[in-house]
N, C-alpha and C positions, 0 to 999 in steps of 0.2 A: 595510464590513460585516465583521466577526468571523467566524469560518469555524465552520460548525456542522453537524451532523447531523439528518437530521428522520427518523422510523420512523411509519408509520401502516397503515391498511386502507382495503378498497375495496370496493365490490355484496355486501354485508357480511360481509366476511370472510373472504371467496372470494380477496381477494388481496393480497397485502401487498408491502407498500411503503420504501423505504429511497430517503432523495437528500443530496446534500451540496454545499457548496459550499466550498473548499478550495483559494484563493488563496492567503492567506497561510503557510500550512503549506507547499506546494506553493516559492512561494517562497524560504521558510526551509531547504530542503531542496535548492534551488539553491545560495543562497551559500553553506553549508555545506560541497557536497562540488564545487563549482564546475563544474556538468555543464553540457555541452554541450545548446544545445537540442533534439536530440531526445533524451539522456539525462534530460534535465527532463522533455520531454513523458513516455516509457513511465516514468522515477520516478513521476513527481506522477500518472498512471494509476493505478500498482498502491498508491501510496500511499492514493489518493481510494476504489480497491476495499477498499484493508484496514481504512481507518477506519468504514466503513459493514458491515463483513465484521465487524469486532472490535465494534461498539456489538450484534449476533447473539446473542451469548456471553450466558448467564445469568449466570456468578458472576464476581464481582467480580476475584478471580484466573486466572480462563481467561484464558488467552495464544492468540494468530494470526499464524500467519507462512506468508507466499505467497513462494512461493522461484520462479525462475523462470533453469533452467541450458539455455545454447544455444550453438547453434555462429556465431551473428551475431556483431558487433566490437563488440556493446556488454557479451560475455562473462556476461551473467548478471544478475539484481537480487535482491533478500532486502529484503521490507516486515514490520518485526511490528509488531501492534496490540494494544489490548487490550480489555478490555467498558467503558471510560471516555475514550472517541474520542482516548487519547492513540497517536499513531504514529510510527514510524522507517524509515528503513531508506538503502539505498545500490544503488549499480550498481558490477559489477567495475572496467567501462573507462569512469568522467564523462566524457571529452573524445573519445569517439567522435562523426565527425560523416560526414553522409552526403548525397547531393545528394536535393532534394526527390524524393517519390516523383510514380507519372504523376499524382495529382489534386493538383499542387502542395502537399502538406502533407507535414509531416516525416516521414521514413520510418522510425516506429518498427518496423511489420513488415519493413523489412529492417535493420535494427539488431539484432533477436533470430533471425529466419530460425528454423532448424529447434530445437523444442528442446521440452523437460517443464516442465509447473507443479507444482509440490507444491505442496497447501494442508496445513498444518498446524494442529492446535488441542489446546493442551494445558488438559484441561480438568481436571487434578486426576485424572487414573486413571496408572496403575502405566506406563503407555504412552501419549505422543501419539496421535490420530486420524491418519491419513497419506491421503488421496487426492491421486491423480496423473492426469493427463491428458495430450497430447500438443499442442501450440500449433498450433492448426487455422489460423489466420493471425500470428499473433505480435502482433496490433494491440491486447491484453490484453482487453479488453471481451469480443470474441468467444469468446476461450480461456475466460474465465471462464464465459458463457453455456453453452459446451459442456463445461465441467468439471459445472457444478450441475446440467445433462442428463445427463450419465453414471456421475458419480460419487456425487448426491446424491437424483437422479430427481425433481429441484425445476423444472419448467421455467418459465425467465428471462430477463429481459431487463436485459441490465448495460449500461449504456450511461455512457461515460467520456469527457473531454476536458480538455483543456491547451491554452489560446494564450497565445500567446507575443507582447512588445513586442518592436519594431524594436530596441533596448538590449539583446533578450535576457533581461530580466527576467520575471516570468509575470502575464500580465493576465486572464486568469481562470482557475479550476480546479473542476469540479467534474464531478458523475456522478447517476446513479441505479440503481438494482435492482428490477427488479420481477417479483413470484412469484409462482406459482398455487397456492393452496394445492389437496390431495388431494380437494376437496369442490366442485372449481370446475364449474359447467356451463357445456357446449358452447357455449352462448349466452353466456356470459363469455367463455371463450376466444377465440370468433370475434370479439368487440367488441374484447379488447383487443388482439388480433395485428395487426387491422387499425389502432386508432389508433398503435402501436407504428409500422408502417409508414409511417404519413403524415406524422410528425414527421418534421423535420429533424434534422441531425445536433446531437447534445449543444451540442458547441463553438459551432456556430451563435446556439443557444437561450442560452448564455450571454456570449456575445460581445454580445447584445441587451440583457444586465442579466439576466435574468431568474433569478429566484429559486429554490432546491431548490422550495417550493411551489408557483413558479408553473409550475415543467416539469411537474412531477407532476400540478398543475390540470390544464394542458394535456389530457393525454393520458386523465384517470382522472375529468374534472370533473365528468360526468355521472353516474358510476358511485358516486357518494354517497361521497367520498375524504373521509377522517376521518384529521387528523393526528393522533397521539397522543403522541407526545414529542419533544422540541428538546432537544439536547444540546451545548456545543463541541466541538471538535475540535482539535489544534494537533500539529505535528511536538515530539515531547518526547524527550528519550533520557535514560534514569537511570543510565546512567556517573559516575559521581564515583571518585576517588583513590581510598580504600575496599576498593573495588569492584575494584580494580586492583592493588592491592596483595596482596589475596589469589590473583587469579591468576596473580601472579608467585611468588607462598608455593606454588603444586599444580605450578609445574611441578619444582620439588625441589632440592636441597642442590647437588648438581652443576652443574645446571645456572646456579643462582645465584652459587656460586664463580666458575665461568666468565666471569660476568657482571664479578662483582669485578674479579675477576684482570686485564680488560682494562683497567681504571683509569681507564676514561670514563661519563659521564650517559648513563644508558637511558633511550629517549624512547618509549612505548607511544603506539599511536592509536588511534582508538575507530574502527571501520569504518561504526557508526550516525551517529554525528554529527562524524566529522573532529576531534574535540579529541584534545588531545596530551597526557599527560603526564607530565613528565621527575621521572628518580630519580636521585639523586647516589648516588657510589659509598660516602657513608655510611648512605644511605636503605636503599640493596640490604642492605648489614653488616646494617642493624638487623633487614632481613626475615630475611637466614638465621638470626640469633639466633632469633625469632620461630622457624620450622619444630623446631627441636631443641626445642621446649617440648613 
C-alpha cells in the first residue's frame, strides 16, 4: 500500500480529522540517513506529524517545519513539509541508540529528554508564524497534543507510531490527528475523550493492518465520520546541484578562493536527504567567475 494522507469531518463538523499511513516514506528516511532505530522511530513520528501538519496549509507554497532542539543523545530533529504531502527532514545524532524503555518499546522520550518544539509555517507573510512549547514527555505525539493546547487553543488528539522489523527496517508507520473544532458540544467532547481513551495504542492498531480509515472508523464511526480527501505522501527533498551551487556563490569571493587555493573537490551534503555533491577545483573557478558578474 502507497503511503497517503486522508483529511475529513465528524458529528458534523464539530470535528475534524487528519490520519496517515507512512511506511514507505518513514523507510526511505531510514536508509537515507542510516538511523538507528529509535532515531527512525521519533524521525518517522515527527515526519508522519508533519506530513498531515503540512496537507493543513491552504496555499500551495506554504512551508512547515517542526524543529525539535534537546538536551537528549539524539541532539535534535528538523521535519519540513509542505501543503502537497511531500516531506524531509533529519536527526542531529542517526546512530544514537538506547536500551528499551520500562514498557519495552524504544526510548524515544529518552533520546530527546528535556527540550523545545518549534512549529514553524511560512505562509507567504513578511515573517514566519513561530510557536513554541516545551516537550512535556519527548514521545512527540504528546508534545504536539500540548503545543495545539497551548499555542493554538485547538484541542487534539495526535497519536503517532513506528515499528520496527527484527532487520531494523520499518514495518509500519503511521498516525492521526484529531480536533474539535470552536463549535463543538459538551456532548461531543465527552463522546470523543472517552473513545480516544479506549483505543489502543496507534502502533498496535497498525501492527493489525489497519488502515488510516479504519483507525479513524474505529474511534469516530458512529459519529457520522465523512472522509473528504485522499492524497499521497512520500519523503521528497528538492536539493539538486543548482541549488547548491548558488549557496556556495552567497557565501562570497573569499571564501571561494580559499576553497580554490586548497586544490581539492568540495564535497557539500544535503542535511534533508544525505546526498553529496562534489565540486572540482574547476567547478569552484567557474563559480567565483560567476559572483563578479
Amino acid at each position: 500500500m502507497a503511503d497517503y494522507l486522508i483529511r475529513g469531518t465528524a458529528a458534523g463538523g464539530q470535528v475534524r480529522v487528519f490520519g496517515a499511513t507512512t511506511k514507505d516514506l518513514v523507510e526511505k528516511a531510514r536508509e537515507s540517513h542510516n538511523t538507528s532505530p529509535v532515531a527512525t522511530a521519533a524521525l518517522g513520528r515527527l515526519l508522519t506529524a508533519g506530513a498531515m501538519m503540512g496537507s493543513m496549509m491552504k496555499n500551495q507554497d506554504d512551508l512547515l517545519t517542526l524543529k525539535i532542539d534537546c538536551d537528549g543523545p539524539i541532539g535534535g530533529l528538523t521535519v519540513t513539509a509542505d501543503s502537497k504531502g511531500n516531506v524531509k527532514g533529519y536527526v542531529n545524532n542517526p546512530l544514537v541508540v538506547l536500551p528499551s524503555n520500562d514498557k519495552g518499546k524504544l526510548d524515544v522520550g529518552g533520546a530527546l529528554d528535556i527540550g523545545v518544539l518549534s512549529v514553524i509555517q511560512d505562509i507567504g507573510l513578511k515573517e514566519p508564524y513561530v510557536g513554541q512549547t516545551i516537550l512535556v514527555s519527548g514521545e512527540i505525539a504528546e508534545d504536539l497534543t500540548y503545543y495545539y493546547a497551548t499555542s493554538e487553543q485547538t484541542p487534539s488528539s495526535v497519536a503517532l507510531g513506528v515499528l520496527m522489523n527484527r532487520d531494523n527496517t520499518v514495518k509500519q508507520a503511521g498516525g492521526f490527528i484529531i480536533q474539535l473544532m470552536p463549535d463543538a458540544s459538551e456532548e461531543v467532547v465527552s463522546a470523543l475523550e472517552k473513545r480516544v481513551g479506549e483505543i489502543s495504542s496507534v502502533t498496535s492498531l497498525l501492527d493489525e493492518g489497519m488502515s488510516p480509515e479504519e483507525i479513524l472508523g474505529q474511534i469516530l464511526g458512529d459519529m457520522d465520520l465523512e472522509i473528504t480527501d485522499r492524497t499521497g505522501t512520500r519523503f521528497f527533498c528538492d536539493c539538486h546541484k543548482e541549488r547548491v551551487e548558488k549557496a556556495l556563490i552567497s557565501i562570497g569571493r573569499q571564501e571561494l578562493q580559499s576553497m580554490i587555493d586548497d586544490g581539492k573537490p568540495v564535497e557539500i551534503n544535503c542535511h534533508f536527504c544525505n546526498a553529496n555533491y562534489e565540486f572540482t577545483v574547476e567547478e569552484l573557478r567557474g563559480l567565483l567567475e560567476r559572483t563578479a558578474r
